[in-house]
C-alpha positions in Angstrom: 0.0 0.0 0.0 1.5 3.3 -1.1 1.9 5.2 2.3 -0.1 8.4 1.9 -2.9 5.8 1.4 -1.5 4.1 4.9 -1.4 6.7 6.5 -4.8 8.8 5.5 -6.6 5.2 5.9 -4.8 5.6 9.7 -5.7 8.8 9.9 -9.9 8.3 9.5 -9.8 5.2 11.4 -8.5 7.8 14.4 -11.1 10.3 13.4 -13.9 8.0 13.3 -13.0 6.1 16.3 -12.7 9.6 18.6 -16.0 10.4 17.1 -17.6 7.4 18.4 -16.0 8.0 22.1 -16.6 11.5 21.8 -20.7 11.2 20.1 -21.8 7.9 19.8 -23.2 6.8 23.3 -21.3 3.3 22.7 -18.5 1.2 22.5 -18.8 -0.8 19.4 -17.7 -0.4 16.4 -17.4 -2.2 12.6 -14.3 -1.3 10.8 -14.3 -3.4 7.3 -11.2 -2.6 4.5 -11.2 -4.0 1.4 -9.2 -4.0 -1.7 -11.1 -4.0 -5.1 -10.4 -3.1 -8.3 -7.3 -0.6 -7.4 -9.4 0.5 -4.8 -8.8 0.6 -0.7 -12.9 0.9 0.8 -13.0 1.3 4.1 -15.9 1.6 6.4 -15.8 2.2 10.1 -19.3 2.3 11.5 -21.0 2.8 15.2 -24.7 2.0 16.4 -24.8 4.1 18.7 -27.0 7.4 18.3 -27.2 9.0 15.2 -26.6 12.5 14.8 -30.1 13.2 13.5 -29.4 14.9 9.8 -27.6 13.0 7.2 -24.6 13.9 5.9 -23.7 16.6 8.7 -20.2 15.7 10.3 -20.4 15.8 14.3 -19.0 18.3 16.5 -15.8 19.4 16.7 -14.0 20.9 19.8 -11.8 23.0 17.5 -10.3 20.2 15.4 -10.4 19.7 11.5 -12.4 16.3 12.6 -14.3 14.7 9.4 -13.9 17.7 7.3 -10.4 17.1 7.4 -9.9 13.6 6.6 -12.6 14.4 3.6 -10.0 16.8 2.7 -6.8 14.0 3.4 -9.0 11.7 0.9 -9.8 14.1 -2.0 -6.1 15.2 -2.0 -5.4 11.5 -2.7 -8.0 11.4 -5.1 -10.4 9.3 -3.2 -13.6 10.3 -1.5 -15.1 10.2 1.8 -18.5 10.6 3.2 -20.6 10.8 7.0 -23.6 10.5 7.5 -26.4 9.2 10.3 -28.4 6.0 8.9 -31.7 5.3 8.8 -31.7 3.5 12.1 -28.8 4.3 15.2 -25.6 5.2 14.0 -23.1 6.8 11.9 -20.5 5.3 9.3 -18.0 7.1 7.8 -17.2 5.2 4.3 -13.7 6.2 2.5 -12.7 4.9 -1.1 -8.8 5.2 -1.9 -7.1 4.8 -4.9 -4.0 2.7 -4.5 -2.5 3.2 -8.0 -1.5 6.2 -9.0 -2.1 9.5 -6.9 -4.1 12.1 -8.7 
């Protein structure tokens, strides 16, 4: 794995996992990484309670929190979303190009 693809996959397993001590009212977790077609996906997702809108990043206390590893992803060329489901719960799903960097 190229290492700026190590280390931003690192990087929003961090994030998401201080989101879920700081937000989530819980202490489980599903992290999932695969490799597919040239792709790194990675999913790290909480049942715990959902933040109520979709797509609206939690709280930060002053840190570049989700907006910042959507920003570490897109500079790889990759993409990165948040969002509440449709029951408990938030997941934060990244996709990471391992090939070239754009």
């Amino acid at each position: 794995m190229p290492e700026p693809v190590g280390a931003a996959a690192y990087r929003i397993i961090q994030e998401s996992l201080t989101n879920v001590l700081r937000h989530a009212g819980t202490t489980s977790v599903d992290i999932t990484m695969a490799v597919s077609s040239g792709m790194l996906h990675l999913t790290v997702a909480d049942a715990g309670r959902a933040l109520g809108v979709p797509s609206q990043p939690p709280a930060t206390s002053g840190g570049s929190g989700i907006a910042g590893i959507r920003a570490q992803a897109q500079a790889l060329g990759g993409l990165l979303t948040a969002a509440s489901g449709p029951g408990p719960g938030y997941t934060v799903d990244a996709v990471l190009p391992l090939g070239e960097l754009a």
